[in-house]
Structures are given as structure tokens and as C-alpha cells.
C-alpha positions as a LaTeX table, in Angstrom:
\begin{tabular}{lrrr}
\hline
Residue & $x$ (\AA) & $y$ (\AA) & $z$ (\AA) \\
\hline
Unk1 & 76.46 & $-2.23$ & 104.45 \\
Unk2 & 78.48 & $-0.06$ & 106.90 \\
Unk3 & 81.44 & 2.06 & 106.12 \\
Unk4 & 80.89 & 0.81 & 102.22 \\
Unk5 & 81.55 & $-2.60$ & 103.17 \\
Unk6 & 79.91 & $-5.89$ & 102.56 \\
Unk7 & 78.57 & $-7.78$ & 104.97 \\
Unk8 & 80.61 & $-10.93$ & 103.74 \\
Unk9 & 84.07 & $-8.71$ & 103.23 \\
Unk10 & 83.98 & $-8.52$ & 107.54 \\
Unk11 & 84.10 & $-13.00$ & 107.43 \\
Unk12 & 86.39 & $-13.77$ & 104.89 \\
Unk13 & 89.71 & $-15.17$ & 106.12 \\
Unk14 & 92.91 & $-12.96$ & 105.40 \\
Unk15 & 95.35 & $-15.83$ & 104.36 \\
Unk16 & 95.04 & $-18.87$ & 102.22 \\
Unk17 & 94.74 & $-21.94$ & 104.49 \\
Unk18 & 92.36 & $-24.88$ & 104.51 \\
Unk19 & 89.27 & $-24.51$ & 106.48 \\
Unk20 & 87.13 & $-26.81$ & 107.66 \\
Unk21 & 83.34 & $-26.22$ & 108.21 \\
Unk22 & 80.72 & $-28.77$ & 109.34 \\
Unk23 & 77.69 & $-29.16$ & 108.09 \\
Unk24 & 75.17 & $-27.38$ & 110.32 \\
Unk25 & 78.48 & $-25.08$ & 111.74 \\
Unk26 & 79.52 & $-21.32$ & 110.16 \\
Unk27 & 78.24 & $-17.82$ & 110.30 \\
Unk28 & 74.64 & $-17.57$ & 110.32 \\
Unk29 & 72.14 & $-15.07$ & 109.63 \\
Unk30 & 69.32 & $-15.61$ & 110.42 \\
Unk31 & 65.59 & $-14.14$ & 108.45 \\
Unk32 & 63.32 & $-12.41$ & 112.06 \\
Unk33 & 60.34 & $-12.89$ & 109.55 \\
Unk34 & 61.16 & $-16.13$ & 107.40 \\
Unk35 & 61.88 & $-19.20$ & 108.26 \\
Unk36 & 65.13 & $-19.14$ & 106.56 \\
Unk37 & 68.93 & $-19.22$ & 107.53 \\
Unk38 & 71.89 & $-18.51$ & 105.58 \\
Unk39 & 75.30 & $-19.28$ & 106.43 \\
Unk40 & 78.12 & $-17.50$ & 105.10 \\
Unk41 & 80.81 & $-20.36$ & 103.74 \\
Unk42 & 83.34 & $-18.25$ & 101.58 \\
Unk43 & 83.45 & $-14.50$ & 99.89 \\
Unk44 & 84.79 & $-14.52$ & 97.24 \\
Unk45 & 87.81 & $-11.85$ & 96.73 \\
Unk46 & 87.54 & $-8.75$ & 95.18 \\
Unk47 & 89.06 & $-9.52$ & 91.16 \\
Unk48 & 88.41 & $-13.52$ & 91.71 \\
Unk49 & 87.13 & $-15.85$ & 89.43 \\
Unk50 & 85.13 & $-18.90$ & 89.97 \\
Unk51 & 84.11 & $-21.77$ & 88.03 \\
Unk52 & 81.61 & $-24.26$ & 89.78 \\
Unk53 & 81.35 & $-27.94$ & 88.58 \\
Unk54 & 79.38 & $-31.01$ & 90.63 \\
Unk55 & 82.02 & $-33.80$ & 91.42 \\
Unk56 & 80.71 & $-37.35$ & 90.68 \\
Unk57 & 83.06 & $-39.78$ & 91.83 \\
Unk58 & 83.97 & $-43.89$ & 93.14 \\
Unk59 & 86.66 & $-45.35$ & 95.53 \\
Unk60 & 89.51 & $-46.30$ & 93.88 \\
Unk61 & 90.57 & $-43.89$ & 91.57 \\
Unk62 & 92.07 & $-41.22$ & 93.78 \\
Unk63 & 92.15 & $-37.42$ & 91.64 \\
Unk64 & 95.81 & $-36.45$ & 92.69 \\
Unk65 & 96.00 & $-32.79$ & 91.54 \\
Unk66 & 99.22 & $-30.71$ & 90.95 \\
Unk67 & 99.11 & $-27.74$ & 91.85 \\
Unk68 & 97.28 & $-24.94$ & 89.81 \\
Unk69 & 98.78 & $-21.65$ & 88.86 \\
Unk70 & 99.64 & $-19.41$ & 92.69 \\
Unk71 & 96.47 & $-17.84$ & 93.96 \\
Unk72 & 94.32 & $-20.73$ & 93.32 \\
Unk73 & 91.79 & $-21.93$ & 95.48 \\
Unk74 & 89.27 & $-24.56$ & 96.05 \\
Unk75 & 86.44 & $-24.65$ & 97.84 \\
Unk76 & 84.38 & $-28.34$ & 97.87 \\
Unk77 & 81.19 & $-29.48$ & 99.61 \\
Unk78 & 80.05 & $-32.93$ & 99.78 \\
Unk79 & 76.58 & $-33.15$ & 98.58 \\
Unk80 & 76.61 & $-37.09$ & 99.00 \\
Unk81 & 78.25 & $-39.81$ & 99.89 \\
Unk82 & 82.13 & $-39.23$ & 102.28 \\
Unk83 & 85.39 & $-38.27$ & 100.97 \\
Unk84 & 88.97 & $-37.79$ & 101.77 \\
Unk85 & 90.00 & $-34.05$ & 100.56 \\
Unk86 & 92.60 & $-31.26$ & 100.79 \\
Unk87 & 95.94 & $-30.88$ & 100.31 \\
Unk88 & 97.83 & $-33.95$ & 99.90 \\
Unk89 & 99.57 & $-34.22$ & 103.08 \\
Unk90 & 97.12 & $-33.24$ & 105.17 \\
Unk91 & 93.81 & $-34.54$ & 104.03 \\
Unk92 & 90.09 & $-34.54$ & 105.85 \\
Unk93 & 87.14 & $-36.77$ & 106.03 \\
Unk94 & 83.84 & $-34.72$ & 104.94 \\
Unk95 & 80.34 & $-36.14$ & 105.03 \\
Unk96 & 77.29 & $-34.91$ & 103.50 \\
Unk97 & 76.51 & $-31.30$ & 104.20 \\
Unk98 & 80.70 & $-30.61$ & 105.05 \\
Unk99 & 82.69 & $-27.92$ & 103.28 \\
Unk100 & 86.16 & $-27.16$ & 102.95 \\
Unk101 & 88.76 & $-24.70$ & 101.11 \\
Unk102 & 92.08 & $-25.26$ & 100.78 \\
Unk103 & 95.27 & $-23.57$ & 98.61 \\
Unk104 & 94.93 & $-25.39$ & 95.12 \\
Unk105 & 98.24 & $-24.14$ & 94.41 \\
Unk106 & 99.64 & $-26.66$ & 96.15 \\
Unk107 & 99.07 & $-30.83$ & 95.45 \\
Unk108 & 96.07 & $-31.66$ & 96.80 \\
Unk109 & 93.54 & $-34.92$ & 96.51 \\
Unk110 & 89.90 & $-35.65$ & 96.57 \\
Unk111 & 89.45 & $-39.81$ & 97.03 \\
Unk112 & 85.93 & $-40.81$ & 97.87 \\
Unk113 & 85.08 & $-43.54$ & 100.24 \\
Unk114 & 81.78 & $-44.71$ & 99.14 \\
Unk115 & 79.53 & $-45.06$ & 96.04 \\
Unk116 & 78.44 & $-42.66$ & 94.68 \\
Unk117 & 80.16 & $-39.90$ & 96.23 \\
Unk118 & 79.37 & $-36.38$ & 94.89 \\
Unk119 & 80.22 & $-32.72$ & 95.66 \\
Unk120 & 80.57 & $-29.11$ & 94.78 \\
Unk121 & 83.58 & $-27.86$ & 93.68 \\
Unk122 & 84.21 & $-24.16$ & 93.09 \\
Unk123 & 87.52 & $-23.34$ & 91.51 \\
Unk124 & 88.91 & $-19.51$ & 92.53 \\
Unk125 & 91.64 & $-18.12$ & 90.68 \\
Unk126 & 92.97 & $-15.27$ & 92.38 \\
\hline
\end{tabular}
């Protein structure tokens, strides 16, 4: 930790927007004496909360959510199974392994396309 700041303070994005990160994809760092990666998807803000909660879900009951209180964000990997997930007008397809953050305080969906389908969400309120 250089000039008293973390590592993951020098990654985090500056704005609220959706991000997209494959799985396999993101900013690694890498163990020289382990056999052992880690890669960085989201710091969390200095004063945020977050709840986490695993996301079991089947095609054809969409979860249309309004949008939460301003600040809000979600973050979501897909553990299993593909979905359709962001904000409401704008959507992506994640496999297994693929994570994503978007503004919650805005309407956003998560619809899975097969059986079965199951993720991570982590709520962030701001």
C-alpha cells in the first residue's frame, strides 16, 4: 500500500455505469510462489454497504426491479446456468463465470434463460 492507498482504491471505476467482465477477463494478480490468481472484480467504496444473497432462478418469470434508493448498486455473477441482466433498457447475456455491475437506482431486470440458473448478487448502497 503506497501513498496510504489500497491496492483495490487505484481499479475501482469513478462513475456509476454498468460494467461488463468475462469470466476468465479483469485485473489479475497473480501469487510468484502459489499457484493462485486473484482478480480484482469491484472495491467496494469507502462508507458502502453490501448485502450478498445467491440468486436461484427459472425462465419465465422475469424479476423487473424499480429502482432502489440513488447510490445503489448491483453487482451479479452467474454461478450457473445464462441470464439476461442490467438495466432494463440495455440488458446483457452472462454465462457461467460472467460478472456485471450496474446503477440499481435505475429499473433494471435479471430473466434467466435456462434451468436452473443461479448467481451472486451483492447489493451496495452508497
Amino acid at each position: 500500500m503506497a501513498l496510504d492507498i489500497p491496492f483495490a482504491r487505484l481499479l475501482e471505476p469513478q462513475e456509476q455505469k454498468t460494467q461488463v467482465i468475462r469470466r476468465g477477463e479483469g485485473t489479475k494478480v497473480v501469487a510468484e510462489q502459489a499457484h493462485y490468481q486473484a482478480i480484482l472484480l469491484a472495491a467496494c467504496p469507502p462508507g458502502a454497504r453490501r448485502d450478498f444473497y445467491l440468486l436461484l432462478t427459472q425462465p419465465g418469470a422475469d424479476r423487473i426491479s424499480q429502482p432502489h434508493p440513488p447510490g445503489s448498486v448491483e453487482h451479479i455473477i452467474v454461478t450457473q446456468g445464462k441470464a439476461m441482466v442490467g438495466l432494463t433498457e440495455a440488458p446483457e447475456e452472462l454465462g457461467e463465470g460472467d460478472y456485471i455491475c450496474y446503477p440499481a437506482d435505475q429499473a433494471h431486470i435479471f430473466k434467466a434463460l435456462e434451468p436452473d440458473t443461479q448467481a451472486i448478487l451483492v447489493s451496495e448502497q452508497n
